[in-house]
PADRENPA-400864 format. One record per residue: residue in three letters; x, y, z of N, C-alpha, C in turn. Coordinates in pm, whole numbers, plus 50000, padded with zeros to 5 digits. Layout:
<sites>
SITE   type     npx     npy     npz    capx    capy    capz     cpx     cpy     cpz
SITE    ALA       X       Y       Z       X       Y       Z       X       Y       Z
...
</sites>
This chain:
<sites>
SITE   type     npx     npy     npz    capx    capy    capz     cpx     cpy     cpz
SITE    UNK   75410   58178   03421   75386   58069   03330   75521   58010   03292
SITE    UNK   75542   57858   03306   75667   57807   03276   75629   57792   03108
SITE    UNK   75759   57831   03052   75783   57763   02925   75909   57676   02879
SITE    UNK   75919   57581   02786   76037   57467   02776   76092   57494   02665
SITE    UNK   76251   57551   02684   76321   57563   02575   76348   57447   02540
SITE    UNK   76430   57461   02426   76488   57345   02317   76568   57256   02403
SITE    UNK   76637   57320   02516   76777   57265   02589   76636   57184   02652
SITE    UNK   76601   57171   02706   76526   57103   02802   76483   57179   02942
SITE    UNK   76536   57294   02926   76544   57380   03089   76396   57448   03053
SITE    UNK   76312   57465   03212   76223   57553   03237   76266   57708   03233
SITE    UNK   76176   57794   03179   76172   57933   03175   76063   57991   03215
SITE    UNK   76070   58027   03305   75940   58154   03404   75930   58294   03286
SITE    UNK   75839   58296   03242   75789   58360   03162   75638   58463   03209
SITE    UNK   75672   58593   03247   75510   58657   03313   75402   58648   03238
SITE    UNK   75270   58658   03289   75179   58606   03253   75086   58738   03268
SITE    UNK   75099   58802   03119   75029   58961   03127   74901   58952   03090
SITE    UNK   74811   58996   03214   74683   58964   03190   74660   59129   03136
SITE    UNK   74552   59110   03029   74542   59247   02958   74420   59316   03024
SITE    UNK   74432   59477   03045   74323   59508   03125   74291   59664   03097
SITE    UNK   74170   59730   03097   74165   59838   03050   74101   59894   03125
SITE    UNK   74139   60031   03112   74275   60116   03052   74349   60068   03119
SITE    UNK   74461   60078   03076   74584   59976   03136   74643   60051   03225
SITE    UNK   74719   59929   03325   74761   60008   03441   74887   60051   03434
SITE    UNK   74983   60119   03491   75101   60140   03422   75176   60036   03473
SITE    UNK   75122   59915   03551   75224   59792   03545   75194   59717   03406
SITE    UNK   75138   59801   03277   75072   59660   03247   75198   59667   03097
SITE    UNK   75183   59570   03027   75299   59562   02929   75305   59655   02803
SITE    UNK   75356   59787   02790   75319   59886   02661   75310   59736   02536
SITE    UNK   75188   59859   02449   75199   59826   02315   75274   59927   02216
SITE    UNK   75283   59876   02120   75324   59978   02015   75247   60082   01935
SITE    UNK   75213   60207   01973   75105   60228   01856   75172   60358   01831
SITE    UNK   75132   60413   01670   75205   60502   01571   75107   60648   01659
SITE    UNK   75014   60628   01700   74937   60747   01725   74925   60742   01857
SITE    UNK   74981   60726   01948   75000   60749   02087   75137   60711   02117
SITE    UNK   75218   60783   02212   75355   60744   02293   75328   60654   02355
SITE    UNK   75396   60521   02398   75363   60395   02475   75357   60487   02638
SITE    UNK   75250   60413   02717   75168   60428   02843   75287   60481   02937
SITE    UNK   75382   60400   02956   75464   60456   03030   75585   60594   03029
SITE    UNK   75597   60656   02843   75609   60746   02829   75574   60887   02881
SITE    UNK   75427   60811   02933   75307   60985   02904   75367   61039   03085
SITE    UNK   75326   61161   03083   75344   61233   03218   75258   61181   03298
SITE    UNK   75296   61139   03454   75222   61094   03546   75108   61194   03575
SITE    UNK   75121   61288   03505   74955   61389   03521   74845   61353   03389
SITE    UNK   74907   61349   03304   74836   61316   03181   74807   61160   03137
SITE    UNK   74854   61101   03231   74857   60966   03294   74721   60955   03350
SITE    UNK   74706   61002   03505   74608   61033   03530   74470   61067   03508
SITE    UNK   74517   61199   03412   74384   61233   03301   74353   61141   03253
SITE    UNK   74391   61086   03149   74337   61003   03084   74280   60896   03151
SITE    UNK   74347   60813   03230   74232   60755   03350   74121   60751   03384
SITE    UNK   74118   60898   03438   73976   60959   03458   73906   60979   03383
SITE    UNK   73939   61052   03263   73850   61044   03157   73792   60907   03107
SITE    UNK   73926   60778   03063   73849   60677   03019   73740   60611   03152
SITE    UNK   73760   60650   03278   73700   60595   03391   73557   60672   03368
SITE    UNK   73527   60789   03344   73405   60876   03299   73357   60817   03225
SITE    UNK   73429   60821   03120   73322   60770   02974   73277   60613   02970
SITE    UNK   73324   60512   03071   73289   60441   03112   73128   60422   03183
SITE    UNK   73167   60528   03270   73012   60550   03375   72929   60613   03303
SITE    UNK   72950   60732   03174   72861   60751   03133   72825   60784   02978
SITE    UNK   72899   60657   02930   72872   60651   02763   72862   60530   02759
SITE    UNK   72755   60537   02765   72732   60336   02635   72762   60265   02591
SITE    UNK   72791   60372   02460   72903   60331   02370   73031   60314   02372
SITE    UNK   73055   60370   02443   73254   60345   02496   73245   60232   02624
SITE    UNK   73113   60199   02692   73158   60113   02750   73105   59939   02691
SITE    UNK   73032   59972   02574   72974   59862   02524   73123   59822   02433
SITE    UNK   73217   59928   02378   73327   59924   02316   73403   59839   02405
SITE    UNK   73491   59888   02526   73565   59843   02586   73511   59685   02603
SITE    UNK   73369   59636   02661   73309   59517   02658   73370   59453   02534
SITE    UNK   73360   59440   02444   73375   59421   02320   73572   59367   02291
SITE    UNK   73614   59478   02348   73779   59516   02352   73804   59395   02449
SITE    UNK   73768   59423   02556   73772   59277   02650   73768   59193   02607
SITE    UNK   73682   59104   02508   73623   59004   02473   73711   58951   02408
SITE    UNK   73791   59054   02309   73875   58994   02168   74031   58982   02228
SITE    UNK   74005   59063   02375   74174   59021   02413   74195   58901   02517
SITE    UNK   74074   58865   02585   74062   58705   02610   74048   58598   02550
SITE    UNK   73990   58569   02429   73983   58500   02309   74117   58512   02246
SITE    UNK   74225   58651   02206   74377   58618   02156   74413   58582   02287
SITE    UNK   74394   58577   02409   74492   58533   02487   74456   58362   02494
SITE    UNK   74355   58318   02474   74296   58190   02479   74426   58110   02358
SITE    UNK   74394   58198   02231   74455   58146   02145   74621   58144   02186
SITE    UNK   74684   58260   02191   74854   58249   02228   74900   58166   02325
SITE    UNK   74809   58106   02375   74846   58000   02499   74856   57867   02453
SITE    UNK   74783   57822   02347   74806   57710   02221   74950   57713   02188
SITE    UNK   75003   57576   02198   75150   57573   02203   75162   57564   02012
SITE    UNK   75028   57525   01934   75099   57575   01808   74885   57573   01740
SITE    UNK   74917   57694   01654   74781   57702   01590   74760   57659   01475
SITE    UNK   74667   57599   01431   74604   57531   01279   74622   57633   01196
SITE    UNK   74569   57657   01093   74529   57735   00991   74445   57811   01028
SITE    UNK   74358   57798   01096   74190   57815   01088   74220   57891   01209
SITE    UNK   74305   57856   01302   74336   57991   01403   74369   58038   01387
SITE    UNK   74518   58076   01302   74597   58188   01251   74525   58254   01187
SITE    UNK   74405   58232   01109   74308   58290   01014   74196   58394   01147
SITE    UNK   74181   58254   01255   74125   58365   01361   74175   58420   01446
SITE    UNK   74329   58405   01456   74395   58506   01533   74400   58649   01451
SITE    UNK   74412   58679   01347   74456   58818   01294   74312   58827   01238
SITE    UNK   74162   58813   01260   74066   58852   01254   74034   58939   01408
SITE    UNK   74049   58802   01548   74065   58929   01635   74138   59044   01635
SITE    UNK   74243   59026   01571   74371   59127   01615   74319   59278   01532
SITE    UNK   74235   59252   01455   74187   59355   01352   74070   59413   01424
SITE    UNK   73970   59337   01475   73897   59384   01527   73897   59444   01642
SITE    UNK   73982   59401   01711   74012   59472   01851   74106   59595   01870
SITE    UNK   74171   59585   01748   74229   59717   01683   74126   59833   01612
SITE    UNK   73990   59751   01567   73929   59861   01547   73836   59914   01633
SITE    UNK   73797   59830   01733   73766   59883   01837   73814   59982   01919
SITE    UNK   73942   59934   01956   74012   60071   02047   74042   60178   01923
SITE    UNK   74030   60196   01834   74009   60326   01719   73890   60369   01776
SITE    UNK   73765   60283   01721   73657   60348   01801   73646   60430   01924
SITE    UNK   73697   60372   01994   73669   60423   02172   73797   60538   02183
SITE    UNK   73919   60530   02073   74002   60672   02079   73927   60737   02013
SITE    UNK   73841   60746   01903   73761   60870   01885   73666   60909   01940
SITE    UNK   73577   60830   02030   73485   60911   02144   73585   60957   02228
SITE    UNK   73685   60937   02271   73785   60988   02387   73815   61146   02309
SITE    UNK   73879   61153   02182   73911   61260   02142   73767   61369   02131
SITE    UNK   73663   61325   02091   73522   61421   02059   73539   61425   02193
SITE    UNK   73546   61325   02279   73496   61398   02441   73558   61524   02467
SITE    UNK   73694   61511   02450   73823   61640   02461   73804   61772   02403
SITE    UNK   73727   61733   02261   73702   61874   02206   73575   61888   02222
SITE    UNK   73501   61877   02271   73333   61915   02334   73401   61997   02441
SITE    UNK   73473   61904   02559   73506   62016   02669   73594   62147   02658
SITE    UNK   73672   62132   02522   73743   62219   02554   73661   62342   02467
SITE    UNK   73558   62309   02357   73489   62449   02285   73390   62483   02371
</sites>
């Protein structure tokens, strides 16, 4: 995606399409309760993969979640592509941003109950 600085010059800027579970090309986020994606061990990397790839095929709810998670990170990406937002978007940008934050809470606590079911 080109973007136009102040000088007048073009800037190639990547164009991170968001995708879940993320791939390890995909751009870390910041979060207080997980090490960013590319931190984790390429085995526990893996795991988790598989697991979120499981609970996909066979929970509902984690995959009606992720549906959901999808939804609110195409809609902020709809919005951040607006070269400037009203009121009324900034109001609905940090409504998605909340909700899609509480979504992936959701779908980390079926991930964690999944972990301790298998492991008792």
């Amino acid at each position: 995606m080109l973007r136009w600085r102040v000088d007048g010059n073009a800037v190639l800027q990547p164009n991170y399409e968001r995708d879940y579970p993320p791939s390890p090309s995909s751009e870390p986020t910041d979060s207080a309760r997980q090490p960013h994606w590319e931190e984790l061990p390429n085995m526990e990397r893996n795991a988790q993969e598989e697991l979120k790839a499981h609970l996909m095929a066979t929970n509902d709810e984690f995959r009606r979640l992720a549906g959901q998670h999808a939804e609110y990170a195409q809609k902020l990406d709809s919005l951040e592509s607006l070269p400037h937002l009203t009121y009324e978007e900034q109001m609905e940008e940090t409504r998605l941003k909340k909700l899609k934050l509480r979504v992936k809470d959701q779908m980390e606590a079926i991930v964690s109950q999944y972990r301790s079911q298998q492991v008792a």
